[in-house]
C-alpha angles and dihedrals in degrees: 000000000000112000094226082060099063124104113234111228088232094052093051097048081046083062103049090045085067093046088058100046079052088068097042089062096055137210109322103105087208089068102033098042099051096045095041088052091045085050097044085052096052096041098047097026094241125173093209126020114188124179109176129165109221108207108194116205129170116196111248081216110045102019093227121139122240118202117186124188118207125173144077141275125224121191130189101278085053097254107151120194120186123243124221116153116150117192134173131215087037121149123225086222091062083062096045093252133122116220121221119204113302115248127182136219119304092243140003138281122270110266087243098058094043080048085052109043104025088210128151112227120266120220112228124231114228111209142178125195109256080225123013096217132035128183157154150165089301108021150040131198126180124176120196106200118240096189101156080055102047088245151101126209119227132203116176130171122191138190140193126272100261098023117128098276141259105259123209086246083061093046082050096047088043084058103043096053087045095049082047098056089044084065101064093047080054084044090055097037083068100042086049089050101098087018116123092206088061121109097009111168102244105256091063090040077060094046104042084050086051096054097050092052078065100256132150134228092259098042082045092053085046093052100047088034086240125136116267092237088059089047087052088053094049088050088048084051092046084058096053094041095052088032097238143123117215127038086247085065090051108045091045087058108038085049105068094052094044096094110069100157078206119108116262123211121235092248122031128210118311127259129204100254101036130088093155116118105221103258 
């Protein structure tokens, strides 16, 4: 093997130091995914640093994709700036994947939600990326496939023309972080299974999160700018969902799940249902 294409044991421990400060952080993306990208441009000198998640749906009415970018951006003095672009009639090619049948959620939505959003059910896409890792003298892209979630995530470094160029050892470290971090989304996928708070379509997720900062319906409709009257239908669907009766029940049992340490994507698993990206 090339030498320029061996990982150096620093740089690796290097790596899994960063997966574990991941954890720490826990699961808000809005915490992990700023910190992991300032950490990726200091430790590889790159000029721009992007992780984005990338959700395909295709309406079960009309049959048009939806493609909806979610992430954040890092540059070389450390600013970071958030990504969030949604566009319809999009190809999986343009974005080097390959898309598998759609397929859509395993049961319908609870009458209340369905009362409360009024929205028609979205197939997911599954894809897988044509080629895993891409890269070249100033970039490096490399794409983890999300396929029970209709998504792919994406992790891309970029340097200037005439900077000191990406390695393969680089290409390889890039992938190893980003398989590593797939893990523990594998990891989570497991542990959610026979979870009540799984799957959650992304308004109750909101609103759960809500209840247990101690917030009432009204504070809650205020929040996410809803009728009261839509906010009490998404707690009655929380108490069917986690099987209780009061909001004591509920709290006492979301609770104790609340907590993952595992990194959260900005949007969960769909729900029939439920189109809305979590906001």
């Amino acid at each position: 093997m090339e030498a320029s294409a061996k990982l150096k044991l620093r740089d690796v421990r290097t790596i899994f130091r960063l997966i574990g400060e991941v954890r720490e952080l826990g699961s808000d993306p809005q915490q992990w995914r700023p910190h992991m990208i300032r950490r990726l441009q200091k430790l590889l000198a790159a000029e721009i640093v992007i992780s984005s998640e990338i959700h395909f749906r295709q309406s079960s009415s009309s049959g048009k994709m939806r493609v909806i970018d979610i992430g954040w951006g890092c540059d070389a003095e450390q600013n970071v700036w958030q990504i969030h672009t949604e566009q319809e009639d999009e190809n999986p090619a343009a974005y080097w994947l390959q898309a598998g049948q759609p397929t859509t959620a395993a049961a319908a939505a609870a009458p209340a939600v369905v009362a409360a959003t009024g929205t028609p059910p979205e197939a997911i896409i599954p894809v897988k990326p044509a080629t895993p890792l891409h890269g070249g003298r100033c970039f490096i892209l490399s794409q983890y496939s999300l396929p029970h979630l209709g998504a792919v995530d994406q992790l891309g470094l970029h340097r200037a023309s005439g900077e000191t160029p990406f390695t393969r050892a680089e290409h390889r470290l890039v992938r190893l972080f980003h398989v590593e971090l797939g893990r523990l989304w594998r990891r989570d996928a497991l542990k959610r299974a026979g979870d009540p708070a799984a799957d959650l379509p992304p308004r109750l997720t909101q609103t759960l999160a809500a209840l247990l900062d101690g917030m009432s319906e009204k504070q809650i409709a205020l929040k996410l700018e809803l009728s009261q009257h839509t906010v009490h239908n998404y707690v009655k669907a929380l108490h069917q969902r986690f099987e209780v009766n009061s909001r004591g029940e509920l709290l006492a049992k979301a609770g104790k799940i609340r907590a993952t340490f595992l990194p959260q994507l900005s949007i969960q698993p769909p729900s029939k249902g439920d189109r809305s990206p979590a906001t």
